[in-house]
C-alpha positions as CSV (number, residue, x, y, z in Angstrom):
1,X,-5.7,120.9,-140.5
2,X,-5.3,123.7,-137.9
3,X,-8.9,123.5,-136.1
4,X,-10.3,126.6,-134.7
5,X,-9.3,127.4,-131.4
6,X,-11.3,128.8,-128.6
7,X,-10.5,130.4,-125.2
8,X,-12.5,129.0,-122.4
9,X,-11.3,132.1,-120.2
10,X,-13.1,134.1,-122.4
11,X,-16.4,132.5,-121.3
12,X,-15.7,132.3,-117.5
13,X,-14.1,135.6,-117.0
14,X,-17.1,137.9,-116.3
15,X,-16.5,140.2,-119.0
16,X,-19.9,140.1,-121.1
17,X,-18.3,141.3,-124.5
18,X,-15.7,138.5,-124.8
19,X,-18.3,136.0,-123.5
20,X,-20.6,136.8,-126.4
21,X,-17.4,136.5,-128.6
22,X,-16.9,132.9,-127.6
23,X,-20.1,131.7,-127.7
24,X,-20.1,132.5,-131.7
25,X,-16.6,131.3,-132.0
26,X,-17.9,128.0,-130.6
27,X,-21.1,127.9,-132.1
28,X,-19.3,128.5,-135.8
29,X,-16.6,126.1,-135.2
30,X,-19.2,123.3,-134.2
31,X,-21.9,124.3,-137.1
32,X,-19.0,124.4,-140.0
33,X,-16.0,122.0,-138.5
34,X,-17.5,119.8,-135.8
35,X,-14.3,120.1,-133.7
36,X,-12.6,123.0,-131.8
37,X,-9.5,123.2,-129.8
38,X,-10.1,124.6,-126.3
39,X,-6.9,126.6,-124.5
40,X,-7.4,127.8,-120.9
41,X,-9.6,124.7,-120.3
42,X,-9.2,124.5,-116.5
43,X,-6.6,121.1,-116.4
44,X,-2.9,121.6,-115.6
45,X,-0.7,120.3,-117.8
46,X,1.0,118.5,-114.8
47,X,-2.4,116.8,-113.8
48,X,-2.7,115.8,-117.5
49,X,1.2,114.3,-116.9
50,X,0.3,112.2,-114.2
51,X,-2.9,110.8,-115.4
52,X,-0.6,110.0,-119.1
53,X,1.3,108.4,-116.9
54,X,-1.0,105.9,-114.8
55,X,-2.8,105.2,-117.9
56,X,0.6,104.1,-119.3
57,X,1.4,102.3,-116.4
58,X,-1.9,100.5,-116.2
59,X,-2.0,99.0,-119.9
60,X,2.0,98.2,-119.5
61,X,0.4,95.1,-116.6
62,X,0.4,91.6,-117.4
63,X,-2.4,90.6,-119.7
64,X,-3.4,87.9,-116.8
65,X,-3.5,91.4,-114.0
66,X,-5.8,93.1,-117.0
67,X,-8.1,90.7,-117.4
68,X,-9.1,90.6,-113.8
69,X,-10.4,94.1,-114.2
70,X,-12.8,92.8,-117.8
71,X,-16.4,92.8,-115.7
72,X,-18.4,90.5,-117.9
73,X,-22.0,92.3,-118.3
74,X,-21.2,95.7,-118.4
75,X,-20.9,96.5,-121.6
76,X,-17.6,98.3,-121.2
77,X,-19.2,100.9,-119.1
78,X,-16.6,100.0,-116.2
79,X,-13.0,98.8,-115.8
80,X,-11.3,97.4,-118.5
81,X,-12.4,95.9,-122.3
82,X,-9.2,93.9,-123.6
83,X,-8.0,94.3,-127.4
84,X,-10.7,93.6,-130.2
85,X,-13.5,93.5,-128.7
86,X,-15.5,97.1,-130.0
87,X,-16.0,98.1,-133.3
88,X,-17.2,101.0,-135.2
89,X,-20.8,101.1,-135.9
90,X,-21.6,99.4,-139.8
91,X,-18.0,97.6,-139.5
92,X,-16.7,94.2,-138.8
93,X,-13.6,95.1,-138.4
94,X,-12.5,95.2,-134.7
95,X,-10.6,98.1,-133.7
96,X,-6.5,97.5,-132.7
97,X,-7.4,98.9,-129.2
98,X,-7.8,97.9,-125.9
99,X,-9.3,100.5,-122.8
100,X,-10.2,101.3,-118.9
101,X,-13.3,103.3,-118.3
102,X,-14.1,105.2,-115.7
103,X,-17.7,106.5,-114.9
104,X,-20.2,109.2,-112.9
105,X,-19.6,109.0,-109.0
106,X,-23.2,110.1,-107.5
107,X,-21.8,112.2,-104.1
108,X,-25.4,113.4,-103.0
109,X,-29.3,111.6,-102.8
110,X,-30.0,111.4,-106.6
111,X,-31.9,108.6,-107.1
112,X,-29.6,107.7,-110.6
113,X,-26.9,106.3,-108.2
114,X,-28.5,103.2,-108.6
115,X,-28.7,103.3,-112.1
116,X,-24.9,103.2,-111.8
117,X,-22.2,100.3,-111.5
118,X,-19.5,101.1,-109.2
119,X,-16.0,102.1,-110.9
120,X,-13.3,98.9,-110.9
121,X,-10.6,99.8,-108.4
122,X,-7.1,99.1,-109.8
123,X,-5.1,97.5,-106.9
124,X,-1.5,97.6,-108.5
125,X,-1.4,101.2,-108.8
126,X,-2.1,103.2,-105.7
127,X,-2.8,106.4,-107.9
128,X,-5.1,105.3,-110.0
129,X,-8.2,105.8,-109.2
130,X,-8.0,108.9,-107.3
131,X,-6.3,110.7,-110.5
132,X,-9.1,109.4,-112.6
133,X,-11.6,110.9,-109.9
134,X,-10.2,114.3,-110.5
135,X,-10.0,113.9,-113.9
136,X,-13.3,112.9,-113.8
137,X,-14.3,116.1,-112.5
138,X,-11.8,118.3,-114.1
139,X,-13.7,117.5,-117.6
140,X,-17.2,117.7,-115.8
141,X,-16.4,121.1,-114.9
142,X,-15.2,122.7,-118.4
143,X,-17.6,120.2,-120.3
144,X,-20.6,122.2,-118.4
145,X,-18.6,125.4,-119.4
146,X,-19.0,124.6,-123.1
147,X,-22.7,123.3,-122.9
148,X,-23.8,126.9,-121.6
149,X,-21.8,128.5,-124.4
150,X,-23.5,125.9,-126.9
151,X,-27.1,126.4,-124.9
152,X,-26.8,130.5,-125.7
153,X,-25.9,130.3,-129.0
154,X,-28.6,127.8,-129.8
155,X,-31.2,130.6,-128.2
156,X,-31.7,128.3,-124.7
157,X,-31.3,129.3,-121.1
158,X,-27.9,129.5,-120.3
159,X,-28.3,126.7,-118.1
160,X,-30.1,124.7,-120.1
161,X,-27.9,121.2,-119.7
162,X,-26.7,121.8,-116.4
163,X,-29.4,119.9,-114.7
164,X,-29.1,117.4,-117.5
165,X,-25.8,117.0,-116.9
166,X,-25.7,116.5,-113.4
167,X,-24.5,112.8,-112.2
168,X,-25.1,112.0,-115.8
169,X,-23.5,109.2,-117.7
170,X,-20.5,110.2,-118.7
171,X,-17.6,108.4,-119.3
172,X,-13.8,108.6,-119.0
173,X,-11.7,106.7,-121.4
174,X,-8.6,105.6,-121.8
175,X,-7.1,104.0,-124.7
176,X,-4.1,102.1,-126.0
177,X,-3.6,101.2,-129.6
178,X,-0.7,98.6,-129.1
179,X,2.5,98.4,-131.3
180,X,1.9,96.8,-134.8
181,X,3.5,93.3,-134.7
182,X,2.7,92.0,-138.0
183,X,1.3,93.7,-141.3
184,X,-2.3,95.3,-140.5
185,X,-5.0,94.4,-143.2
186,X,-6.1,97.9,-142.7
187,X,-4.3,101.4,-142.6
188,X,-7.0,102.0,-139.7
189,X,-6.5,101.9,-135.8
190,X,-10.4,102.5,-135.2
191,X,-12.7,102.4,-138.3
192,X,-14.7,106.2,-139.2
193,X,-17.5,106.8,-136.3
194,X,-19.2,109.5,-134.9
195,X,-19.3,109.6,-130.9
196,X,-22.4,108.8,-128.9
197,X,-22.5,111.7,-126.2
198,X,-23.3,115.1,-126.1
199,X,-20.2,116.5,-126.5
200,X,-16.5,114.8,-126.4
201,X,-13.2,116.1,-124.4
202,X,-10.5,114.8,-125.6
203,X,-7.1,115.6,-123.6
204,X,-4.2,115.0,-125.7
205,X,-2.9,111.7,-127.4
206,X,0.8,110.4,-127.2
207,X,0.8,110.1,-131.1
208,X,-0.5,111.3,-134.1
209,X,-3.3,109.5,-136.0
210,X,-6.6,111.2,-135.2
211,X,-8.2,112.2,-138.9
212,X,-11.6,114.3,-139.4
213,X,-13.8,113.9,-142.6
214,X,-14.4,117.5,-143.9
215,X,-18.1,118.2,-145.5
216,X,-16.0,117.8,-148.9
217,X,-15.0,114.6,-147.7
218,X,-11.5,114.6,-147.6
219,X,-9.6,113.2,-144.3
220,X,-7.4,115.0,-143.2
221,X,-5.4,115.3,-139.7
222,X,-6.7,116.9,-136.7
223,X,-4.0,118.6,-134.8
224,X,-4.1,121.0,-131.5
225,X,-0.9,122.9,-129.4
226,X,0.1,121.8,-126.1
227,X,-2.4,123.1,-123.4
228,X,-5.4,122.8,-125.6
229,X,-7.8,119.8,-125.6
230,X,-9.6,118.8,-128.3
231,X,-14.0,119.2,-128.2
232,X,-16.4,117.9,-130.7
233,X,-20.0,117.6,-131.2
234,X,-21.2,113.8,-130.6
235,X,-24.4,112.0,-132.0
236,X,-27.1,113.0,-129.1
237,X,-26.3,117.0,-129.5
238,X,-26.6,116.6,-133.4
239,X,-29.8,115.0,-132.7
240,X,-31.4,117.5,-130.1
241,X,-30.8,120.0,-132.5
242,X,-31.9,118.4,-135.7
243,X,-28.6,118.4,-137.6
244,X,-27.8,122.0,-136.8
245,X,-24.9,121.0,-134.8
246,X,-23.0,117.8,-136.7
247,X,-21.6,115.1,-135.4
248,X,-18.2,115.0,-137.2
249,X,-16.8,111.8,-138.7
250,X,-13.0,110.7,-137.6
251,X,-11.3,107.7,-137.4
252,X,-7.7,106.9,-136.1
253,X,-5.0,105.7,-138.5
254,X,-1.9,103.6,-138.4
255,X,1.5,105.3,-137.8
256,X,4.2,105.2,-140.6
257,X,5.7,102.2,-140.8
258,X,9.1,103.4,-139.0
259,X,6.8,103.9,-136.2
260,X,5.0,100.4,-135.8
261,X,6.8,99.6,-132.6
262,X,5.2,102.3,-131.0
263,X,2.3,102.5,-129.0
264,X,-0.8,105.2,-128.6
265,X,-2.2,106.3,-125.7
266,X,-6.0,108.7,-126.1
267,X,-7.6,109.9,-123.2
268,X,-11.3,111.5,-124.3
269,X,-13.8,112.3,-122.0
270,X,-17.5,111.0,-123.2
271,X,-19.7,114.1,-121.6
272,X,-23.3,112.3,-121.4
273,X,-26.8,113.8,-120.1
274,X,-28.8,111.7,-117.5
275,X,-30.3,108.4,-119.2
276,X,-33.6,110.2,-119.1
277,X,-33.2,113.4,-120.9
278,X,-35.0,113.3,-123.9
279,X,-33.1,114.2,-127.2
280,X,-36.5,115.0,-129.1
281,X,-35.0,118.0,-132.1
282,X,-35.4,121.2,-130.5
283,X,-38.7,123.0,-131.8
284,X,-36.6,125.8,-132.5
285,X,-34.4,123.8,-134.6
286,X,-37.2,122.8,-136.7
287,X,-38.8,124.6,-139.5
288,X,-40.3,124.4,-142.7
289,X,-36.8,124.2,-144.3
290,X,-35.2,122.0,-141.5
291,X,-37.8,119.1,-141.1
292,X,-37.2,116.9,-138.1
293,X,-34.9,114.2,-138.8
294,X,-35.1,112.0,-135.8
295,X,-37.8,110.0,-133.8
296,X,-38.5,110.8,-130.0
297,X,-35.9,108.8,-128.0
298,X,-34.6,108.9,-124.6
299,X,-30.6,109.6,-123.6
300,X,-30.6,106.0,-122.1
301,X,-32.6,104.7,-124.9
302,X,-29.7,105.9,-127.5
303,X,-26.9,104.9,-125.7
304,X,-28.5,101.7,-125.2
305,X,-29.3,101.1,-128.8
306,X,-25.7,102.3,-130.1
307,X,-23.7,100.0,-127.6
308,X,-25.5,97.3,-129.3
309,X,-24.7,98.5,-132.9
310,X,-20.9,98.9,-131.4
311,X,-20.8,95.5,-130.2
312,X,-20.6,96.2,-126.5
313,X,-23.9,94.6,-125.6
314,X,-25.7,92.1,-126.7
């Protein structure tokens, strides 16, 4: 499935007429599909290259160098969570992954520093963490991008999220699914799920795999050019706007068997409000034919709540 594809220029270039253009592209695209491919997203390829290529380097260390970088308490929010250990939410089934994440870096006086643990510096590779700082920021930059586009077409300020968004949670992942080295009880890398987050940036994967669940429901492959990344709505934008915007179901599957040995490497970026945003349905996303579907809850308050259901905290 060729999903539709957007042009982030479009937005950003000044010219009111092919701003207005994207904003309904995106808006369409999220409302009817739930994913979009995104060209002229602000990352060069080459920086993309080079943080493929720590990430590779990083899950290619010693299990024993790994597992010095597992921080027991943190749910996962920071440094590394070795294979097995999340699963999708209503499964028991662990997914075959293993991943490093990287989170917000407060830079000014905002109080929700604190609410932050510090990112896990990786000693073996000098790189590391200053390419996932600027990749960090890279995302943070065309994520907010999008949000106005979304915030326009939903009848808000234009600006709307960016104060929401600032030193908010977010997350950067990066994931392996390890070769298959014996025969999987499931065709599934990670079990169906929707994301948490507002929106998801997802910058290229080394492999095929990634599948979306169509409103017919059918699964069917998800597929974007080089130089495009891969956006889709997550679980707290579906929320604040009461179901107009879905949260789309995808999983990842298992290669064809010629292509066991292999290994895949994801890199999505997790674009999260600050912890106390609410995500109470937007009152103009509620009327007599739209009833409001969800309680009162805070950002934090979700997140909390779903990293429990995930099996991330306890």
């Amino acid at each position: 499935m060729n999903i539709p594809v957007v042009d982030l220029s479009d937005f950003t270039s000044g010219d009111e007429s092919k701003k207005k253009v994207f904003v309904e592209q995106l808006g369409k695209a999220f409302e009817e599909v739930g994913f979009v491919a995104v060209k002229n997203h602000g990352i060069p390829d080459e920086f993309i290259g080079t943080l493929y290529k720590n990430v590779q380097q990083f899950f290619a260390l010693p299990l024993d160098k790994k597992n010095k970088y597992e921080v027991p308490g943190l749910a996962g929010q920071r440094g590394y969570t070795s294979f097995g250990k999340e699963h999708a939410k209503g499964s028991d089934a662990p997914d075959l992954k293993e991943f490093f994440q990287y989170g917000q870096i407060v830079e000014d006086l905002d109080p929700a520093r604190k609410e932050y643990p510090e990112n896990v510096q990786v000693q073996e590779l000098p790189d590391f963490n200053s390419v996932f700082y600027g990749a960090f920021r890279a995302f943070e930059k065309s994520g907010k991008s999008l949000l106005q586009a979304i915030a326009i077409y939903l009848g808000l300020n234009e600006h709307y999220f960016d104060t929401q968004i600032h030193n908010g949670n977010s997350i950067l992942r990066a994931i392996h699914y390890p070769p298959i080295v014996r025969e999987p009880k499931s065709a599934i890398r990670a079990e169906q799920h929707e994301d948490i987050n507002l929106i998801t940036l997802l910058v290229g994967a080394s492999a095929d795999g990634l599948q979306i669940l169509t409103k017919k429901g059918d699964w069917v492959p998800v597929t974007s050019l080089p130089e495009q990344i891969v956006v889709n709505v997550g679980d707290m934008l579906q929320r604040l706007t009461n179901n107009k915007l879905r949260s789309t179901t995808h999983r990842v599957v298992n290669p064809p068997r010629e292509l066991w040995h292999t290994s895949r490497f994801s890199i999505p970026f997790f674009l999260h409000p600050r912890s106390d945003m609410s995500l109470a349905c937007l009152d103009s996303c509620v009327d007599s034919n739209h009833e409001k579907a969800y309680p009162d809850v805070t950002a934090g308050e979700y997140l909390d709540e779903r990293l429990r259901e995930i099996g991330l905290k306890k």
